[in-house]
C-alpha positions in Angstrom: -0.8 83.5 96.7 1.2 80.7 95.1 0.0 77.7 96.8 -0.3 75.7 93.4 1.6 72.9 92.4 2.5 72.4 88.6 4.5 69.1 89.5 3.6 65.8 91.1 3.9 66.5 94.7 6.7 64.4 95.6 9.8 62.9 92.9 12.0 60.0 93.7 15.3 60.7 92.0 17.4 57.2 91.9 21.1 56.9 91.3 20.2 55.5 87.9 18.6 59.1 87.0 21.1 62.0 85.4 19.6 64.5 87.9 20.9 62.5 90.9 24.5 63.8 90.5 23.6 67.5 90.9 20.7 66.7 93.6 22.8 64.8 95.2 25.1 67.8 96.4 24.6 71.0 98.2 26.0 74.1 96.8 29.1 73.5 99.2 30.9 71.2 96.4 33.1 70.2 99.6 30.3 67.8 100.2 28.7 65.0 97.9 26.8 62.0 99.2 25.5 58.9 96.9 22.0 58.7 98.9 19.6 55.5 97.9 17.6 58.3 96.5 16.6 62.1 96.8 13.0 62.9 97.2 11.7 66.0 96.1 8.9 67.1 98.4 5.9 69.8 97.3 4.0 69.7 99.9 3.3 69.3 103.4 1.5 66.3 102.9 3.8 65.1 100.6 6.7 65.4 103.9 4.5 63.5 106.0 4.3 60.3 103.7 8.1 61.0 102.2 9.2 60.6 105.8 7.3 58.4 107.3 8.3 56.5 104.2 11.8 57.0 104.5 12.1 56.6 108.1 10.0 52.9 108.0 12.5 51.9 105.5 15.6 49.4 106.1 19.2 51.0 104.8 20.7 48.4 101.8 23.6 50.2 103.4 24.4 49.8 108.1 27.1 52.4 106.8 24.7 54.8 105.5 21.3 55.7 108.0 20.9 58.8 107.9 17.7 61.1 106.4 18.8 64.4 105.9 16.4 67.5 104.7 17.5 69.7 102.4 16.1 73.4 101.9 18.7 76.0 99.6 21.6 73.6 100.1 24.5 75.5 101.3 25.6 73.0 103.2 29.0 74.5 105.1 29.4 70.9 106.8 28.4 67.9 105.7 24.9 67.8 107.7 23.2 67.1 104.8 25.7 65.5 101.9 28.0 63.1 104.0 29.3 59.4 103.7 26.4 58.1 105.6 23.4 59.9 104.2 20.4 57.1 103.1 17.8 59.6 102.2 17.6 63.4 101.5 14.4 65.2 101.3 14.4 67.9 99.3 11.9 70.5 100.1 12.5 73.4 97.7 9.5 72.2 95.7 7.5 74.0 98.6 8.2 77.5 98.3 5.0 79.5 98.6 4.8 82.8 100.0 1.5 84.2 100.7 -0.6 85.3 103.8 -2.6 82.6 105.4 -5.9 84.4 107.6 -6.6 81.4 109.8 -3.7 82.2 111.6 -3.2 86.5 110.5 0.6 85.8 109.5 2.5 85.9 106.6 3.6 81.8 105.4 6.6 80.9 104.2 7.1 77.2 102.7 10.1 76.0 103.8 12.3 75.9 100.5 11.5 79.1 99.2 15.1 80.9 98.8 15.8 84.3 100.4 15.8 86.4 97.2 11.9 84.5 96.5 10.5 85.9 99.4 12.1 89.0 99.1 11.1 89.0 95.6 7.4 87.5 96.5 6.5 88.8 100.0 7.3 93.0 99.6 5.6 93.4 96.2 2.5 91.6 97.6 2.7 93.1 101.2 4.9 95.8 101.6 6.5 93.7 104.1 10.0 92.0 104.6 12.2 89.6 106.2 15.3 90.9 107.8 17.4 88.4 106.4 20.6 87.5 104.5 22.1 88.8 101.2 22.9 85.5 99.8 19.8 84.6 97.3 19.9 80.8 97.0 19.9 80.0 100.8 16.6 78.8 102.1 14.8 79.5 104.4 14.6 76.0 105.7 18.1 76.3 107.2 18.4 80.5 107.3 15.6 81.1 109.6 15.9 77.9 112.0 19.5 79.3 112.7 18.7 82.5 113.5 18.9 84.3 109.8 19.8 88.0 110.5 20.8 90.4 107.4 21.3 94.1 106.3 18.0 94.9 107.6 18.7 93.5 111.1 20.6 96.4 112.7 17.4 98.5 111.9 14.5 95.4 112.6 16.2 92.3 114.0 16.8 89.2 113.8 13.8 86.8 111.3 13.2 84.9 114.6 12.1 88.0 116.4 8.7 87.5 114.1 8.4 83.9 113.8 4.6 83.5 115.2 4.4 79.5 114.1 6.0 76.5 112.1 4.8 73.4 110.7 6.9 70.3 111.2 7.0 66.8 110.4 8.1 64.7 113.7 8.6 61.2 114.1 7.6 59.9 117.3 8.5 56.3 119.3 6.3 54.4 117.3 8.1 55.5 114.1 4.7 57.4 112.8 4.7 60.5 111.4 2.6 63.6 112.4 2.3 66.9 111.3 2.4 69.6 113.8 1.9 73.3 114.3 3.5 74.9 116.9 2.8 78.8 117.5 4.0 81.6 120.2 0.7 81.4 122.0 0.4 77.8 122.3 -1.1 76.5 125.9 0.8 73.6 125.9 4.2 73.9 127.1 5.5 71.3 124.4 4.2 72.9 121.5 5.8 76.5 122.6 8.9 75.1 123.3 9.1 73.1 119.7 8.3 76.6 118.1 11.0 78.2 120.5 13.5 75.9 119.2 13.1 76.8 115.8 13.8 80.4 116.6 17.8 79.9 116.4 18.6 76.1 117.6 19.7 74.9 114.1 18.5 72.9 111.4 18.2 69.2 111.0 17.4 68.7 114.8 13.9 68.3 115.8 12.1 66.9 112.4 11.1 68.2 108.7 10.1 71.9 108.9 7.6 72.6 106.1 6.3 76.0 106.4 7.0 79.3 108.8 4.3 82.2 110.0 5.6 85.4 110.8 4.0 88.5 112.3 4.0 91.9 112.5 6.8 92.1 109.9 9.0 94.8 109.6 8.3 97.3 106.4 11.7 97.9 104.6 12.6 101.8 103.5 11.3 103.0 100.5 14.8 103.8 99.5 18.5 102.8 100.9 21.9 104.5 100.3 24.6 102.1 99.1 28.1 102.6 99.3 30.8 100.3 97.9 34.3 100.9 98.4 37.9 99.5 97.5 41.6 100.1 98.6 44.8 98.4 97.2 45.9 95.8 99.0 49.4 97.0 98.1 49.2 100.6 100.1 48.3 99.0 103.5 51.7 98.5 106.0 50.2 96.9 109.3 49.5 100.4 110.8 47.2 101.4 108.4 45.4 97.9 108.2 45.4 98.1 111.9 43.6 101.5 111.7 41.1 100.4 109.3 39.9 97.5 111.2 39.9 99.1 114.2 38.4 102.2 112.9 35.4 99.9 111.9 35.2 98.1 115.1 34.9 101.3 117.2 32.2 102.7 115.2 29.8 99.9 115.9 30.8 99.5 119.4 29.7 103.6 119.7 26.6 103.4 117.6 24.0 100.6 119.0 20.9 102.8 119.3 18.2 101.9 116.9 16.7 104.6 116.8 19.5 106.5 115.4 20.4 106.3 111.8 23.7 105.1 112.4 22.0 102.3 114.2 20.3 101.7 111.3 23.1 101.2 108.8 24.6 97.9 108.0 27.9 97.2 106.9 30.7 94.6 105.4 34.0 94.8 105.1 35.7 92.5 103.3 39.6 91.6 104.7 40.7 89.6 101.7 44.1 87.7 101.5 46.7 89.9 99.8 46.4 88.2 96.8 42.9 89.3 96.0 44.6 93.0 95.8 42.1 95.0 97.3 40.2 94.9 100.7 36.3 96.2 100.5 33.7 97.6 101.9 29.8 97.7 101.6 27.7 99.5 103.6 23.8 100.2 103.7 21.4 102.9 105.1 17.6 103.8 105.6 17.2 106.6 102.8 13.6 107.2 103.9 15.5 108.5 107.4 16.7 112.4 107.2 19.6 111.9 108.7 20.5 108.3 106.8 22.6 110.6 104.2 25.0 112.3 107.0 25.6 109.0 109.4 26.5 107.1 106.2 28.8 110.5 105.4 30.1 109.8 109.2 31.0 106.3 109.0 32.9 106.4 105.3 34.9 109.3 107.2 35.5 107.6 110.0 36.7 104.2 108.4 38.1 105.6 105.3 39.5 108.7 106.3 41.5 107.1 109.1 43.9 105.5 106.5 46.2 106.5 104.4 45.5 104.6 101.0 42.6 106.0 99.0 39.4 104.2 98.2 38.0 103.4 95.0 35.4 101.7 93.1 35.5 98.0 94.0 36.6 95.9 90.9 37.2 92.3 92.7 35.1 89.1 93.6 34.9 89.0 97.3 34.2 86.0 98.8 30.3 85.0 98.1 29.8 88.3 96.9 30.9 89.8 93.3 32.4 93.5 93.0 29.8 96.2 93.8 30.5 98.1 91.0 30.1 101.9 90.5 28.8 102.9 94.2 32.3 104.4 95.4 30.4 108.0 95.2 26.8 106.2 97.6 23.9 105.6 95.5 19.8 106.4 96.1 18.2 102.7 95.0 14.3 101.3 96.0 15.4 98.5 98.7 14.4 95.8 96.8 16.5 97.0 93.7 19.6 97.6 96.4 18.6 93.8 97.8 18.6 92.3 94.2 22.2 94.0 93.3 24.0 93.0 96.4 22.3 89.3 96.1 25.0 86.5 95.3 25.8 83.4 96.8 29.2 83.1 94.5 30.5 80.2 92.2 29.8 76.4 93.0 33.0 75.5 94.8 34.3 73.9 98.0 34.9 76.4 101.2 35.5 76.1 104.8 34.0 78.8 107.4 34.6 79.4 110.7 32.9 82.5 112.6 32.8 84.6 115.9 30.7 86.7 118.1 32.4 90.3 118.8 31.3 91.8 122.0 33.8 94.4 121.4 36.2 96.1 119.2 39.5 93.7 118.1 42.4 93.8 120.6 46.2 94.7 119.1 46.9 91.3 119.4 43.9 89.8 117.2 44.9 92.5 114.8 48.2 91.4 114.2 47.0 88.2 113.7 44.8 88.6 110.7 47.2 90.9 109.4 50.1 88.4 109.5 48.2 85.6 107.7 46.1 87.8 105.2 49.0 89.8 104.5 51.5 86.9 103.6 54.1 87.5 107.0 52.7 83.8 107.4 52.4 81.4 105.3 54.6 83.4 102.6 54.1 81.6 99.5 49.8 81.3 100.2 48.1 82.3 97.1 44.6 82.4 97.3 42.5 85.3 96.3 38.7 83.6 97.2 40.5 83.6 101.7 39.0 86.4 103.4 37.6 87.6 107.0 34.6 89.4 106.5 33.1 91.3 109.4 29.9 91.6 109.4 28.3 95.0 111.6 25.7 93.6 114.3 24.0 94.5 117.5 21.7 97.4 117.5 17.7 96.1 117.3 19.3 92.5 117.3 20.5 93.5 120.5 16.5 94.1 121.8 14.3 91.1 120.6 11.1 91.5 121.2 10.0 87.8 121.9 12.7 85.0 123.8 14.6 83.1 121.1 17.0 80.5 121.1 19.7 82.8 120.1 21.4 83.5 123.2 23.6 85.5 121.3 22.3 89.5 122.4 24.6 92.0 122.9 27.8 91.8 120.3 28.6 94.3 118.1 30.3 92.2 115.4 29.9 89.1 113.7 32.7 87.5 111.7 33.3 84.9 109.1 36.3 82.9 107.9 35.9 81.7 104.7 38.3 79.7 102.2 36.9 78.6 98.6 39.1 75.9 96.4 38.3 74.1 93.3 37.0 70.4 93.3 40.0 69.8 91.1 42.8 70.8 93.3 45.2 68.4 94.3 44.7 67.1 97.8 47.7 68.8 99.1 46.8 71.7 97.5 43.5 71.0 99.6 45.1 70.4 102.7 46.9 73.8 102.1 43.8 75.5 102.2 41.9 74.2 105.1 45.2 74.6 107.4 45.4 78.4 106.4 41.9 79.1 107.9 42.2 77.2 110.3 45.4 78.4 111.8 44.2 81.9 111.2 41.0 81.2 113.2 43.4 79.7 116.4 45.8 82.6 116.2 43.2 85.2 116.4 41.3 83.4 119.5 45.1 82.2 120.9 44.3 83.9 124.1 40.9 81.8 125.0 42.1 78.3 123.3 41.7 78.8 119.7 37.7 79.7 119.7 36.0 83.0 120.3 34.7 81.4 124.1 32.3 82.7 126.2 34.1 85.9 127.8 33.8 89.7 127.8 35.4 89.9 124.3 33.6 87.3 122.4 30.7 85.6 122.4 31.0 82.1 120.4 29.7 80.9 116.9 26.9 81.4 114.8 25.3 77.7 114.0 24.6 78.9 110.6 28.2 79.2 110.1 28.8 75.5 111.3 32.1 74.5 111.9 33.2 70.8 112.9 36.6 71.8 114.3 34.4 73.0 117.1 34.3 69.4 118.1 37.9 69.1 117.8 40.8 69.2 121.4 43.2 69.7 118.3 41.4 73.0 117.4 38.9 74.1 120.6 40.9 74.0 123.8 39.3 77.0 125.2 37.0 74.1 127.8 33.8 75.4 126.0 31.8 73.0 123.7 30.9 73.6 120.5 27.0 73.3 121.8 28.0 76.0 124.5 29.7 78.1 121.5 26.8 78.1 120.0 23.7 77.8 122.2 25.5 78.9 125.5 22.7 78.5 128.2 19.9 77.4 126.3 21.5 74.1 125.0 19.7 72.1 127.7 16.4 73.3 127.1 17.2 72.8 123.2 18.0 69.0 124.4 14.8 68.6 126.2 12.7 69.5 123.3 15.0 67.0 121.2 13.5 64.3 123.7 10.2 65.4 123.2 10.0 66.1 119.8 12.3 64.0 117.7 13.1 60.5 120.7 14.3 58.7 118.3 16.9 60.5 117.0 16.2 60.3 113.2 17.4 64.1 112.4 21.0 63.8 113.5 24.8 65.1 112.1 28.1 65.9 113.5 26.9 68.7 115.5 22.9 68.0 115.8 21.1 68.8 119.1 21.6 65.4 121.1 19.1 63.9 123.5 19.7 64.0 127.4 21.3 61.6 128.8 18.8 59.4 130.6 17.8 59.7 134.3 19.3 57.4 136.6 17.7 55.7 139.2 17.7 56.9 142.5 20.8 59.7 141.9 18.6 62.5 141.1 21.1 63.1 138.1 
């Protein structure tokens, strides 16, 4: 149990103070905001007064109103660090993990990072959160969005085994409560405020301090990890066509669960040809005694339908560095296997787009990624850090056992654009970057306007993966907003807990929840 608190529980950090520079940024160094100050919360107390604080405050600034909260920072957008952030509320002071019997769950303070619960939570319980690879994020932002990881195929999604949360909300009067909402709540309100956290996004409802989950999945004793690498420089488009599409058709054929291929999780990394290699990571239950020959099958099926040969991976990949000696798959405990594949990269700038997959990628898409990864566009792009990485999916995140706010339930494929640059670049250079992924993102959704929309193919975007071109008729002219990309048909219920929860609006960005529109009079509308 690490409920203690060696520091004061709350720190005011003032643009006068040489922290504020690096509090007041995200990891993201896209995004850097000059708040009036950053307060570092340790407790849930400690929320309650630093809001109600900061919400009862008048800006020195009409041009900067916002309060932002701030958990691991990642910060893809500038939801937290932007122009016309006031306050940000820092709540990675609160990181306990430890199991609470009042309510027979396992807590989980709000800024404790992925690798400290992993690192916390299975030596103390056996017990594990399905979630992502990337160590730093926190669980703040990872499990409000609908975290999932290399355990998900095999257990799910985190929300499938959120039981409760704690949250700060402001209501009309502009005081501040603290309230717990769990699964089994009588009251209508208080299910549906615990329901929104189960995939509607951070930074939309109020200040989340701690999470309860139950009946948490036990990770395998052991895994089998397999790391792999081809030269860029022996793919022609056929054989990069048959590589991606080998990978796509083995994950639309093995969806069951209960099968060891539907327990094996994979990455493979499309970086642009000036990285020199494309890679692969992939991931299996050990403890299962067929784990060994489906992760046999799949290497044979991706890699042996190409012509180049594989070999140990020896380049960074996007947020990950090379996985090094694993060409040949290695036996490892799962939390040793978590802790190797755990990075969340250099501090730099990036952009990130993403898509749903309901099913393998068409000829068309294909030709796409190859023609901008592989230099037939955009001839003289250099930039080893661009990459598509597709992400396997579906399987037991395709069977949740409770209703979420993910609507996203049957794809078999998640993807992510990324692009990193360097602070320093010049702003052409910049410029140069931003339009590569985002012409590569159109061109490979040119057939439903730009986006992965709402169709048989694809399903739309993962809000942890925010993306404010969304918003754009430049960029998104496929008719389906970027709420309906994301949250499809539970948007409007995810607006009237907005109303309910958070009336004033005070938790708010680019691409926040928004409150209904109000009733008029006599229209019935």
């Amino acid at each position: 149990m690490t409920h203690g608190h060696a520091f004061p529980p709350m720190t005011t950090i003032g643009p006068g103070d040489k922290r504020y520079p690096a509090l007041s940024r995200g990891f993201n160094q896209r995004w850097i905001a000059s708040p009036e100050y950053v307060r570092l919360v340790g407790s849930p107390a400690g929320a309650v007064r630093a809001l109600s604080e900061a919400v009862n405050q008048h800006p020195t600034d009409p041009d900067r109103t916002r309060i932002t909260v701030r958990s691991g920072g990642h910060c893809y957008e500038d939801f937290v660090c932007g122009d016309d952030v006031r306050v940000i509320l820092d709540v990675s002071p609160m990181c306990g993990v430890y199991y609470d019997p009042g309510l027979e769950a396992y807590c989980v303070e709000a800024g404790a990072s992925n690798w400290h619960v992993y690192s916390h939570l299975y030596p103390l319980s056996g017990r594990a959160l399905p979630g992502g690879s990337c160590y730093s994020v926190g669980t703040g932002g990872h499990v409000t969005g609908g975290g999932f990881g290399l355990l998900s195929r095999q257990h799910g999604l985190t929300v499938d085994y959120l039981y409760a949360v704690e949250v700060a909300v402001v209501r009309p009067n502009r005081t501040v409560d603290l309230v717990v909402a769990t699964r089994d709540d009588p009251g209508t309100n208080l299910r549906d405020l615990l329901w929104a956290h189960t995939g509607g996004g951070g930074g939309n409802f109020g200040l989340v301090t701690r999470f309860w989950f139950r009946d948490l999945p036990e990770p395998p004793r052991n895994v089998r990890l397999a790391a792999l690498a081809w030269k860029w420089s022996e793919f022609d488009k056929a054989e990069f066509g048959k590589l991606v599409t080998a990978f796509g058709g083995y994950f639309r054929d093995h969806q069951d669960p209960d099968e060891a291929s539907g327990k094996l999780f994979a990455m493979l990394k499309l970086n642009h040809v000036s990285n020199g290699e494309i890679g692969l990571v992939a991931q299996i239950d050990d403890d299962d005694p067929n784990g060994k020959d489906a992760l046999a099958d799949f290497l044979a099926t991706v890699d042996g339908a190409i012509k180049p040969e594989s070999g140990q991976m020896s380049a960074p990949m996007g947020e990950h560095p090379p996985v090094r000696d694993m060409r040949t798959p290695r036996v490892l405990p799962w939390l040793t296997a978590t802790q190797a594949l755990n990075s969340s990269g250099e501090n730099r700038c990036g952009k990130y787009k993403s898509a749903y997959m309901r099913k393998p990628f068409t000829p068309a898409q294909i030709d796409e990624m190859w023609a901008y990864l592989g230099n037939v566009r955009y001839k003289d792009y250099v930039n080893k850090e661009a990459l598509i990485q597709v992400d396997s999916y579906g399987a037991a995140i395709n069977h949740p056992p409770h209703d979420t706010a993910v609507p996203q339930r049957d794809s078999i494929m998640k993807m992510q654009f990324q692009v990193y640059w360097k602070r320093t670049e010049t702003a052409s250079a910049i410029d140069r970057h931003i339009k590569w992924i985002r012409d590569i993102y159109r061109k490979t959704f040119a057939t439903s306007g730009g986006v992965p929309a709402i169709n048989d193919l694809t399903d739309g975007c993962y809000i942890n993966y925010p993306d404010g071109d969304l918003d754009s008729g430049e960029w998104n002219t496929s008719g389906d907003k970027w709420y309906t990309l994301y949250y499809k048909a539970a948007y409007p219920r995810l607006q009237q807990v907005k109303r309910c929860w958070d009336p004033l609006d005070v938790f708010r960005h680019q691409q926040s929840v928004r409150l209904p529109k109000a009733r008029v009079e006599g229209t019935g509308s």
